[in-house]
N, C-alpha and C positions, 0 to 999 in steps of 0.2 A: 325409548323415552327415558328422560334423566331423572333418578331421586333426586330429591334435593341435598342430601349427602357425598352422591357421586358428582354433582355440579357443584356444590362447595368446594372439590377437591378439586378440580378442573381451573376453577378461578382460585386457588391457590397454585396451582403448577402456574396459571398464566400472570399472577403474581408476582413468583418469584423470579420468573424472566424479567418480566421489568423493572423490578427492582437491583438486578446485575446489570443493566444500560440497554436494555434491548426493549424499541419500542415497538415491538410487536412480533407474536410469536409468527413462525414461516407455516405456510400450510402443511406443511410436512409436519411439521410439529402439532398442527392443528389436529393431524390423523392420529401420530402414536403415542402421545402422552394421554389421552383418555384411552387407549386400548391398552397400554401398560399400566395404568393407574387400575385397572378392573383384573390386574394379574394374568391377564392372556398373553400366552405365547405370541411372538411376531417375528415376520422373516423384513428385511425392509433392504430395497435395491435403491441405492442414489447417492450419489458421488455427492465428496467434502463441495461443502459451499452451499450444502442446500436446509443446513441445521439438524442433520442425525444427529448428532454429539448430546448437544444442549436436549434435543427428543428425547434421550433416553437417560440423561442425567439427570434431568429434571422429577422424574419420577421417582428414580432411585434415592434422592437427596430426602424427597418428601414420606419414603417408606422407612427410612435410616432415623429421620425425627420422629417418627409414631412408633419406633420400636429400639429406642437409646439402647436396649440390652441385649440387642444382636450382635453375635459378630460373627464373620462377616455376614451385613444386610444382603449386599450386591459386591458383585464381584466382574471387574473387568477386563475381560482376555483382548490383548490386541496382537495384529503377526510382525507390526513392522516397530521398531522405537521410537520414530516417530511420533507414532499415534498415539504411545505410550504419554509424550511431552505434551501434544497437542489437549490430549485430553484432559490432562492434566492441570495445564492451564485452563480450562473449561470450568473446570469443576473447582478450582481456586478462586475464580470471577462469581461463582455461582453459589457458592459457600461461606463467600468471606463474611456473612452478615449469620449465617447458620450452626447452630451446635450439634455439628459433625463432624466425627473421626476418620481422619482420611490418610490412606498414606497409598506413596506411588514407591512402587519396587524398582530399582535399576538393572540394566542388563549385564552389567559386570562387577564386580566387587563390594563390597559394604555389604555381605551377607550377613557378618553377625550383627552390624548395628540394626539390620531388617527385621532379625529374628527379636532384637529386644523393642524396639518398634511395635512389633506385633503381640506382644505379651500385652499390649495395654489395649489389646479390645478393637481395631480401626471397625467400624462401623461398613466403608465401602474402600476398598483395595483395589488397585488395576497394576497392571503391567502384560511382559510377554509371557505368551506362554510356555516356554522354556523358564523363565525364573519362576512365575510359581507353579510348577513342578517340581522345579528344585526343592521348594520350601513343604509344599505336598508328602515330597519322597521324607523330610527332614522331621513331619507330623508339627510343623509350626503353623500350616494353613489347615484350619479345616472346610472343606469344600463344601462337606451334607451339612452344613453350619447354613448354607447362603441360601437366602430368598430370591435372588437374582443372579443370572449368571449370563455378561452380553459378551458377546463374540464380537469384536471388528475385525474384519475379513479379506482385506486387499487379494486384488486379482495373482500379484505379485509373490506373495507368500507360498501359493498353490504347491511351486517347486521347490520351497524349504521342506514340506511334511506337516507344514500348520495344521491340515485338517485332522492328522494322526495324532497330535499333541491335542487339539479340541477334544477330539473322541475318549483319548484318556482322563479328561480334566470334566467330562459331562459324564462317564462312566463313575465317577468318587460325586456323583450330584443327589442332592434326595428325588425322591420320585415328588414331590408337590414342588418343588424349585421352579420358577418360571424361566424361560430364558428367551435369549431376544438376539438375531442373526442378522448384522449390520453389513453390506456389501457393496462396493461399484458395478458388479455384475452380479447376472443372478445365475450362471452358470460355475461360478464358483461356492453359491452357497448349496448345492442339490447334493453332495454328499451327507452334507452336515442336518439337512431339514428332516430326516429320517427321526433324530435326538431330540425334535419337536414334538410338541402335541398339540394337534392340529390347530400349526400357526395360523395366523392371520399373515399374508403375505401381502404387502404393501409396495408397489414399485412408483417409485420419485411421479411418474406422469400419472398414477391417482392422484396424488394428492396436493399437486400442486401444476400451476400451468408456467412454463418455463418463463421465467420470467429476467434475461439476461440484463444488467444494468449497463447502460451505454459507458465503453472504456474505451478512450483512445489513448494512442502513443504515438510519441512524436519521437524523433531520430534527430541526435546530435551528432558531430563530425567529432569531438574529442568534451572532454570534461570544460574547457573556457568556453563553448561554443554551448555547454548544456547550463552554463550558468547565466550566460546571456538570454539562454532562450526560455531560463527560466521567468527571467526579471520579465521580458517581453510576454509572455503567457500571462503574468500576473496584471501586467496592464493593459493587456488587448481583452480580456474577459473580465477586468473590473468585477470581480466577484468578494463577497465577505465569506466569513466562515469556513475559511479553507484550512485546512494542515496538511504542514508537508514533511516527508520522512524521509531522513538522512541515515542511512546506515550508520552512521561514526558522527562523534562528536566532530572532529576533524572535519569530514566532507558537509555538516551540516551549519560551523562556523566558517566556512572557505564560500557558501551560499549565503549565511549574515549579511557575507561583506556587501555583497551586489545589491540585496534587498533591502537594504539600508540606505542605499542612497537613494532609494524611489520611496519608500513604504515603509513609515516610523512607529506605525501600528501593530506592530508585531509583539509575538512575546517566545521567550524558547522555554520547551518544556524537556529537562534534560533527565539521567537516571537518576541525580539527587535531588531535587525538584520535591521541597516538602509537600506534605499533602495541604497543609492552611496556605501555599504560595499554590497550587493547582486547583484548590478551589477559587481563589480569586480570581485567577484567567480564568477559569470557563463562568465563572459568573460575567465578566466584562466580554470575555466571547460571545455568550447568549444575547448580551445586550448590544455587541457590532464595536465596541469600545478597543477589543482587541479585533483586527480583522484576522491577522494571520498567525496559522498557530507551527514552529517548527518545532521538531523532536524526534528523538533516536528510540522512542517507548512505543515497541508493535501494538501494544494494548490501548492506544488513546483514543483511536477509533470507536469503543468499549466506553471507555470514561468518559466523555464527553458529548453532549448531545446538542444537533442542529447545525450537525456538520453537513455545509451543503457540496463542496469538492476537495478532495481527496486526491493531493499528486504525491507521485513517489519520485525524490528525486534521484533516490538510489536506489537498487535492489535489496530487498530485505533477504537473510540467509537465517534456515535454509528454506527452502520455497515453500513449505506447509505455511509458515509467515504469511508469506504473499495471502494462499490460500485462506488463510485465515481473516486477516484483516477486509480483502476483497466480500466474503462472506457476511462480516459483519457491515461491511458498508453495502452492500447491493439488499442485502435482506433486512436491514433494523435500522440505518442512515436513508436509504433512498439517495445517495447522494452519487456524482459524478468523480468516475476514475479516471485520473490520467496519469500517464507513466512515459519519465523521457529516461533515454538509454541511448548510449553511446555502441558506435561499431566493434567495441569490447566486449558489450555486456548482449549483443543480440543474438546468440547463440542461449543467455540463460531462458531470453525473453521467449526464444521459441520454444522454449518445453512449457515453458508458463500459460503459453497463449493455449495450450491444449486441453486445458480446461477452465478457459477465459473466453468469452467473446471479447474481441479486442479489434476497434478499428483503426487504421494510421491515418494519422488525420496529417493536413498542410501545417505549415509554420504559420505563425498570426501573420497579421494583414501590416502592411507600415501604416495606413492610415487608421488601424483598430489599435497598434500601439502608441501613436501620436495622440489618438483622443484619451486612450488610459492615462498619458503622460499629462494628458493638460485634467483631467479629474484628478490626479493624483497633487500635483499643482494646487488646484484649488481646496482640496482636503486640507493642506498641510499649510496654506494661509490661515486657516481657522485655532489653528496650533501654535501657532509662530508670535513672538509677543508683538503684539500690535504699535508699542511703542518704536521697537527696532525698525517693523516695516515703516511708518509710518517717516522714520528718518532718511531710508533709500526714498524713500515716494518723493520727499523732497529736494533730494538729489536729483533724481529723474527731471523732477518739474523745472528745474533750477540750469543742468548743463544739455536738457536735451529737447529738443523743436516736439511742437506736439502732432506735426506732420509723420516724424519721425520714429514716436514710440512704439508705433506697431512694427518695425522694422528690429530693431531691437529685441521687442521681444519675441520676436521669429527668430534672431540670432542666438539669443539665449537660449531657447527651445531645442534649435537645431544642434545646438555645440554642447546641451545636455546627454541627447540620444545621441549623441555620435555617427558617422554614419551608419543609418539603419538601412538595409536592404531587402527586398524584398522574393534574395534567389533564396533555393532550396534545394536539397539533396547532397550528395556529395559533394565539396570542394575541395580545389588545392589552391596551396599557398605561392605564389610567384614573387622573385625579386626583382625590381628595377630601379636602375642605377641615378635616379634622377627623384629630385624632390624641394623643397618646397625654396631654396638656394636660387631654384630656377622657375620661379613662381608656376610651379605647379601646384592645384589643387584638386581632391579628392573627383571630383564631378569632370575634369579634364582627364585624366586616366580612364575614368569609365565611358567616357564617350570613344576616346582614342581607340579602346579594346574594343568594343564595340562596332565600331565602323570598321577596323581594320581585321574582324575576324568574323566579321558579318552575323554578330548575333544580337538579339537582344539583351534589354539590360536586365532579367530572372539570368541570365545566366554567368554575370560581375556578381560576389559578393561584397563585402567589405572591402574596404581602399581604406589606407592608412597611409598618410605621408609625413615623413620625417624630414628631417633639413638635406641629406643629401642621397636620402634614396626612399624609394615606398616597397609597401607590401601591397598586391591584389588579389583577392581572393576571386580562381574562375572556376569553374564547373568539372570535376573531373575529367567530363567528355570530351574537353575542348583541351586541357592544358598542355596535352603534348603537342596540339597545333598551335597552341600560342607559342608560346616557345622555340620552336621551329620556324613561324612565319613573322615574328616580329623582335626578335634577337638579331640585332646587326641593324635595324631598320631607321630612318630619318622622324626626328621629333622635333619641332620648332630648332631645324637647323643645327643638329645633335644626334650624333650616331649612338642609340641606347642598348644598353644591355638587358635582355629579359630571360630568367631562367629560373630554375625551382628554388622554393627559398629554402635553405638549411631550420633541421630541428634541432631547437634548443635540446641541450643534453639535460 
């Protein structure tokens, strides 16, 4: 049963989460932020992504402002640097509105600027436990100082000696110190839970029921083929509230260029992006005003609330990123992931997916991107000054039959989307020697391939015709048979060349 004092504090830990962007704590969190708030030891088994972090920051943040005159309140041991960074931005998100003293230790140089750092008091301290040992051996840290002392634990560490460096870092601990054992398995915390007293051990499937957020990934043949399939994603799923993540300024303006000419609702959120110009997008996002939000900022998942999908156009580095943002959006967004990757990048995607569910889903549908295109169409009528329209409209009425104008605007339609197809999977690119000189057109190439290599038309990509030669894009499975059986062969009375087409350098 709760005093009303220990649930005062409870609805301040669940507070202070929401007030950092998270709208609602994870069950996990639901377990060990009331069992660290009451100072009891806890062992707790469950892998990044399920909100340890914030679980046990949160507590620590809230014991560091009831007692300004500790130092250090809490102290955070991690084995890997990573986690060192990871956490650290945790606790920057979680802090920026709080009056606490914080500092994160490095794992290689800038010791003496640590040590005068640490002369002013940090309230809660983290790093590896190699550097503070170092500052331990140096009498700049003091350890029997700390109210808290958390361990994060990676299974990985085991063969550094991590557990050896714990042992000596809880051996210099006071005897009332609470500590708290963070792990992806629990066979590497059994050394260490000795240094407990009688924790509360907590494994991820108490306190929460796994709850994977639906993440697909779509497969592109090279970077132009991920930017078309991005613009097509965007308008076969006609969705608001999206942002999408560019590793680099560079690959996130090379994506601009495409999304621009579909979807003028956009806004980029870059690393100089003041805060009075980022509060306005996300007020105009909240309101649908902006639909699409792009940016190279891992944290805007965080900032910004009502994100309904979440695509990565690039991979984020290095992959606790991933981790992270994925985190934040499957447990505090509710929202949909989806991730396109090229045959470059599917080697990172497969260490990613090992602690991702992640489905591969088909490429959009042509007839889901042709109704996004004509929504999209219609949106951008409402934008457009109605005077300008209103002078084509009378152009229209004036040189064209009204038999007529639905024809028309199928041809504008069509000559917008350029040939859109409907294959998928791998492709290659093929040259032939013939093109539009010889009134050839897009839809005659695909029929021609088609019949004369007996397949259907998922297995023609793209057709492109130039004035005196085309590109066709066929199936990899098929293109050394193309090539082989219709190079030398008769085309309306014309012996044509077909063979691989050269890459641009």
């Amino acid at each position: 049963m709760f005093t009303p004092s220990r649930q005062h504090r409870e609805n301040e830990a669940f507070s202070l989460l929401k007030k950092a962007g998270y709208d609602s704590p994870t069950r996990l969190q639901q377990t060990v932020i009331p069992i660290m708030l009451r100072g009891r030891d806890i062992a707790v088994v469950a892998r990044s992504g399920e909100g340890r972090t914030a679980g046990f920051l949160v507590p620590l943040i809230l014991g560091a402002m009831e007692s300004p005159r500790q130092s250090p309140y809490g102290l955070v041991v991690c084995s890997l640097p990573e986690d060192v960074g990871r956490t650290a931005a945790q606790l920057t998100r979680l802090t920026s509105r709080q009056p606490v003293r914080v500092l994160r230790l490095g794992n290689t140089g800038q010791l003496k600027k640590e040590v005068k750092q640490l002369q002013k008091n940090p309230q809660l301290i983290m790093g590896t436990a190699g550097r503070i040992i170092d500052h331990v051996r140096r009498n700049t840290i003091r350890i029997k100082h700390a109210r808290w002392i958390i361990i994060m634990f990676e299974p990985s560490a085991r063969l550094q000696g991590f557990d050896k460096d714990v042992e000596f870092i809880l051996s210099k601990a006071a005897k009332r110190a609470s500590k708290g054992l963070f792990s992806s398995e629990k066979e590497v915390m059994e050394s260490l839970l000795p240094f407990l007293r009688r924790p509360r051990i907590i494994a991820s499937a108490d306190s929460t029921e796994k709850e994977e957020p639906l993440h697909s990934v779509l497969s592109a043949r090279d970077e132009a083929h991920k930017r078309k399939l991005l613009v097509d994603l965007i308008l076969a799923k006609d969705i608001t509230h999206t942002v999408i993540y560019c590793r680099t300024m560079a690959v996130l303006k090379s994506a601009e260029k495409h999304i621009a000419r579909e979807i003028p609702s956009y806004a980029i959120v870059g690393p100089r992006t003041s805060r009075q110009r980022l509060d306005h997008i996300i007020k105009e996002f909240e309101k649908g005003g902006i639909r699409y939000i792009l940016t190279v900022r891992p944290d805007i998942a965080a900032s910004i609330p009502g994100i309904r999908e979440f695509i990565f156009y690039s991979l984020p580095a290095p992959s606790e990123t991933f981790n992270e943002i994925c985190s934040d959006i499957s447990h505090y967004r509710k929202a949909h992931i989806t991730t396109l990757f090229t045959n470059r990048e599917s080697a990172d995607l497969c260490t990613l997916q090992e602690n991702h569910a992640m489905k591969k889903e088909h490429h959009p549908e042509q007839n889901e991107i042709i109704k996004g295109k004509l929504k999209a169409i219609l949106h951008r009528i409402h934008e457009t000054d109605p005077d300008e329209l209103q002078r084509f409209k009378k152009l229209i009425k004036k040189h064209i039959p009204i038999t007529r104008r639905a024809y028309v605007g199928a041809l504008l339609l069509k000559e917008s989307l350029g040939n859109v197809s409907a294959a998928s999977g791998p492709m290659q690119t093929l040259f032939v020697n013939i093109g539009k000189n010889r009134r050839v057109f897009p839809k005659d190439l695909s029929r021609f391939f088609c019949k004369t290599l007996n397949v259907g038309p998922n297995e023609i990509g793209a057709v492109r015709v130039l004035d005196n030669y085309s590109f066709v894009e066929v199936s990899e499975a098929i293109a050394g048979e193309a090539v082989k059986k219709m190079d030398g062969t008769d085309y309306r009375g014309r012996t044509i060349v077909v063979n691989f087409a050269k890459k641009k350098d």
